[in-house]
C-alpha positions in Angstrom: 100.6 112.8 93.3 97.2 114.1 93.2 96.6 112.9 89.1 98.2 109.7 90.4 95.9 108.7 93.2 93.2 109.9 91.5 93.8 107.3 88.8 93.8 104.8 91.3 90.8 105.4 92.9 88.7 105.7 90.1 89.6 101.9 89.0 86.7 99.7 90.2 87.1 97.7 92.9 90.2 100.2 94.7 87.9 101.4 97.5 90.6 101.2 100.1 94.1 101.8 99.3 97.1 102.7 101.4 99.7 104.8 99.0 102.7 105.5 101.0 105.1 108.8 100.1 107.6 111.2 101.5 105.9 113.3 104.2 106.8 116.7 101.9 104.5 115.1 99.5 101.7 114.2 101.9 101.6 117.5 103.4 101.4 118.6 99.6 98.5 116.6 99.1 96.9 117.7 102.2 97.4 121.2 101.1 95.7 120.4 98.1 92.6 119.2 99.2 92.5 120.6 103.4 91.4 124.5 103.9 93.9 126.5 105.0 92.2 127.5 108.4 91.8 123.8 109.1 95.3 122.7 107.9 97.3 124.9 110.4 95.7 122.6 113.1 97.0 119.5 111.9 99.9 117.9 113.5 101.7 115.1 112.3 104.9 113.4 112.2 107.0 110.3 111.2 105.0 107.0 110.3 101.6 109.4 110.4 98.5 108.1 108.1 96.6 111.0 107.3 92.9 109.1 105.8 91.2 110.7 103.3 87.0 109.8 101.6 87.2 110.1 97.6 84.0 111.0 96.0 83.2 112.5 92.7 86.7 113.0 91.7 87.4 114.5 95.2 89.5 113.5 98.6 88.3 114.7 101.5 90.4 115.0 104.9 89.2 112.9 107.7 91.7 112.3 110.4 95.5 112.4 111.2 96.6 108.1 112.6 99.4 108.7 114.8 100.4 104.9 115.1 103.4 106.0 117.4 101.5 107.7 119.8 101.2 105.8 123.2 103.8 104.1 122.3 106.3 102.7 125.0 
């Protein structure tokens, strides 16, 4: 996952993609890329986005998107 999104964002003009997977293999990626300190503080569940920066061959964690939170 993490060679394949690589790839992608180092094509030119892919400066926002969405890439949709398996929550086992997000939390994967997260794991990759998120401390370990920091990670056990994340939360997320079904339909989550977790949004990442890539820079210099790198992803950064920025935020969990709980689009089902609030929700009635």
């Amino acid at each position: 996952m993490n060679k394949t999104l690589t790839e992608i964002m180092n094509k030119e003009d892919h400066e926002t993609v969405l890439a949709v997977s398996h929550g086992g293999a997000c939390f994967m990626f997260l794991r990759k890329w998120e401390d370990l300190s920091k990670r056990e503080k994340i939360h997320f569940t079904n339909c989550c986005i977790l949004k990442f920066e890539f820079e210099d061959n790198e992803f950064k964690f920025i935020e969990v998107i709980d689009p089902l939170k609030n929700v009635v």
